[in-house]
N, C-alpha and C positions, 0 to 999 in steps of 0.2 A: 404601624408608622402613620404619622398624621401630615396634614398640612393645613399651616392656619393664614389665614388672611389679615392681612394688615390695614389699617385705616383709610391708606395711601392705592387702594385695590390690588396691591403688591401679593404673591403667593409667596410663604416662606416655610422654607422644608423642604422636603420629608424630614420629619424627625420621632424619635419615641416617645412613647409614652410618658416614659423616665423625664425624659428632655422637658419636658414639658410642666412634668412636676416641679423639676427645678427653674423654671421660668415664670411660674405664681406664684413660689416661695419667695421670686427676689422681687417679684410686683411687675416683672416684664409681659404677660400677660394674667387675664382672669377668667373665669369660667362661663364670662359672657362673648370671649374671642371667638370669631367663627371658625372653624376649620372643618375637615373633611379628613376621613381614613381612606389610605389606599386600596384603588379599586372600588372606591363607592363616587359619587357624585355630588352628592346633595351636601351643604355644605350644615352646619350643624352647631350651635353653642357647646364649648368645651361642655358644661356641664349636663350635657346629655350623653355622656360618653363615660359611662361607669367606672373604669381603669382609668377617668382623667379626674372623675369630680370626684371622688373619694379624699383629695388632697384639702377639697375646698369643706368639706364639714369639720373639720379640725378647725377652721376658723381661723390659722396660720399665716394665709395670704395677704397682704395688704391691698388695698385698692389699687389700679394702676392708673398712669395717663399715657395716650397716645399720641403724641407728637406727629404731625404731618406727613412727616415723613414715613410714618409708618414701625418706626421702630418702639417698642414698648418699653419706657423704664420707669424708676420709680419716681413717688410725688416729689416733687422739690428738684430730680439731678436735672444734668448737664444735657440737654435736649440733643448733642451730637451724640448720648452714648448707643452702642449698639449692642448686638445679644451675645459682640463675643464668644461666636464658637470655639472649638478648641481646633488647632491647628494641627492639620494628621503628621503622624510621624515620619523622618524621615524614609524608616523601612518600611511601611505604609504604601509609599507613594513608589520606593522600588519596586513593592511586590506589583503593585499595580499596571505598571507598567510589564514587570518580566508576564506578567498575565492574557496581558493584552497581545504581546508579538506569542505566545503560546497557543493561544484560540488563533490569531492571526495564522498559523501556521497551520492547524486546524482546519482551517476553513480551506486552506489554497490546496492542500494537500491532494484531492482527489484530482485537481484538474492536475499538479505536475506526477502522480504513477499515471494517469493517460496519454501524457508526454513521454511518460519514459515508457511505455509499453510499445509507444511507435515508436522510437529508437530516435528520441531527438538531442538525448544526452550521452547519446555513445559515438556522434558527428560518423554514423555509417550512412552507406547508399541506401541502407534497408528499411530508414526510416521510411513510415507505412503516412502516404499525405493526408487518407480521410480522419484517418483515426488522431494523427498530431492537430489537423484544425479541430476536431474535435475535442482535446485537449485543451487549446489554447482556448475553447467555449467555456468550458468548465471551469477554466482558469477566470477565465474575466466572469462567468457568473458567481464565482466564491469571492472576488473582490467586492461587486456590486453590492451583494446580499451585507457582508462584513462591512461596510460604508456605512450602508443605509440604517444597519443596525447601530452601529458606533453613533454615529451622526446623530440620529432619532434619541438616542440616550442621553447625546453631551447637551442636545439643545433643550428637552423637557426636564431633563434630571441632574443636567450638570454633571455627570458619570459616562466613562464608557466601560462597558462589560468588567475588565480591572478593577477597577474604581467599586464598580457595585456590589461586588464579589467580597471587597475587603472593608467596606464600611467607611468609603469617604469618598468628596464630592467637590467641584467646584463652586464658589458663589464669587460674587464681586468681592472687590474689597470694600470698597465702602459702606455699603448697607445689607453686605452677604445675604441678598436673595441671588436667587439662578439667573446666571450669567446670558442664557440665550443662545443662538444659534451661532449670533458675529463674534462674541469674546471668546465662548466655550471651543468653537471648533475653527471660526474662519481667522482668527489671530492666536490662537493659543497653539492651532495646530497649523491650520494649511500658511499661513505666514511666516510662522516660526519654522515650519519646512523647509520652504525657499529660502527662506536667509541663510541657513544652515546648509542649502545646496551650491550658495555659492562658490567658488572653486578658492582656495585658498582663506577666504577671509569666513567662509561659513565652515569650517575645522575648527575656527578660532573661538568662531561666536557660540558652536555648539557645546566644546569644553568650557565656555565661559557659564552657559546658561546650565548646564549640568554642577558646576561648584557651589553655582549660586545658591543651591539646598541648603549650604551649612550657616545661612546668615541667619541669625536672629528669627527672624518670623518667617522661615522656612521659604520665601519668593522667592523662582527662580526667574530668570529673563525675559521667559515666554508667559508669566505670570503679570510682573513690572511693564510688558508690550499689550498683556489685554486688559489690566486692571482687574486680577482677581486673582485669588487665593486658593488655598486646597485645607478644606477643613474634614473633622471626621462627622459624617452622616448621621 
C-alpha cells in the first residue's frame, strides 16, 4: 500500500499498487509524484518503486498537471475533476460495521464474566464487592483501550478496525483525502450519536440515516453532517 503526496502538501491514500497504476494511465499522477509505502517514512519518486514504475517504461502514461488543489488530472480537463474513487458497497459498509460491534464485544467481554463471576447479573446478596469493582475495572479498561484504537484508526486512516479488515475507508467528499480526527469521528460518530440519542426524534433520525445507504452515491446522514464519503481502500 502506498501513499502519495499531492502539490497542495495534502497526503492521499493508502492505496495499491494496482490503484496507482491506473492513475498514470489516465495522467492523474506520474512517476515523478512523491509517495511513501506503509510502514516506511521516507517519502520517494513513484519511480523508484519497482511494482509502480514498471507501468512507466511502456511509455503509456501521459504527462500530468497538478492543479492547487492538489488533485492530479489530465492536460487540458476540468481543474475541479477529482481521483474519483469507487464508492464501497453497500454490504461493505454492513460488514463493517457488524465487525466492529463484534471486536466491540470482544473487547468488553472479559470485564462483564468478572461481573458475572461476582454475581452482579443474578441481582443476589452474594454478589462478591472486590471482585464486581474489579469488574467494572476491566470493563472501563476494555472500552478505553477499544476508543483509543478505533479513534487512532478513524483520525490517521480514515478506518476503524471494520473498515480495515474489509477494504474501505473514509475520505472527504470533496477532494477525498482523510477526513481527520473532527469529520472521521467527532461528527460522523460522537455527533451523529447524540442526535440519534435523543428521545423520540433520534429513532427517527437514526432510521432516516440508516436508509440513506440506498441513495445514489451511497451517503448516509452522518456522512451529509461531516462532509464525506466511504470509498473502497
Amino acid at each position: 500500500m502506498f501513499t502519495i503526496l499531492g502539490a497542495d502538501g495534502k497526503e492521499y491514500g493508502p492505496v495499491t499498487a494496482g490503484k496507482l497504476h491506473e492513475w498514470i494511465a489516465a495522467g492523474r499522477a506520474n512517476l515523478q509524484t512523491k509517495a511513501r509505502r506503509d510502514g516506511e517514512t521516507e517519502w520517494k519518486t513513484l519511480a523508484e518503486f519497482p511494482e509502480v514504475s514498471q507501468l512507466g517504461t511502456s511509455g503509456s502514461a501521459p504527462p500530468q498537471t497538478v492543479f492547487p488543489s492538489g488533485v492530479p488530472v489530465l492536460p487540458g480537463a476540468n481543474a475541479t475533476a477529482t481521483l474519483e474513487l469507487e464508492p464501497a458497497s453497500r454490504w461493505l459498509r454492513l460488514g463493517a460495521i457488524l465487525l466492529d460491534n463484534i471486536i466491540g464485544g470482544i473487547f468488553l467481554l472479559p470485564g462483564f464474566c468478572v461481573m458475572l463471576t461476582a454475581g452482579f447479573f443474578t441481582n443476589t446478596d452474594m454478589a462478591q464487592t472486590p471482585l464486581l469493582l474489579a469488574g467494572f475495572g476491566v470493563l472501563g479498561f476494555g472500552v478505553l483501550v477499544l476508543m483509543g484504537i478505533q479513534i487512532y484508526l478513524l483520525t490517521t486512516r480514515g478506518q476503524s478496525i471494520g473498515k480495515k479488515l474489509l477494504g474501505i475507508k473514509i475520505v472527504n467528499f470533496d477532494d477525498e483525502a482523510n477526513p481527520g480526527f473532527v469529520k472521521a469521528f467527532l461528527l460522523r460518530a460522537f455527533v451523529n450519536g447524540l442526535i440519534g440519542a435523543i428521545p423520540f426524534l433520534g429513532l427517527a433520525y437514526t432510521l432516516t440515516d440508516i436508509f440513506f445507504i440506498f441513495r445514489d452515491d451511497r451517503r448516509c446522514l452522518h456522512d451529509l453532517l461531516a462532509g464525506t464519503k466511504v470509498v473502497k481502500a
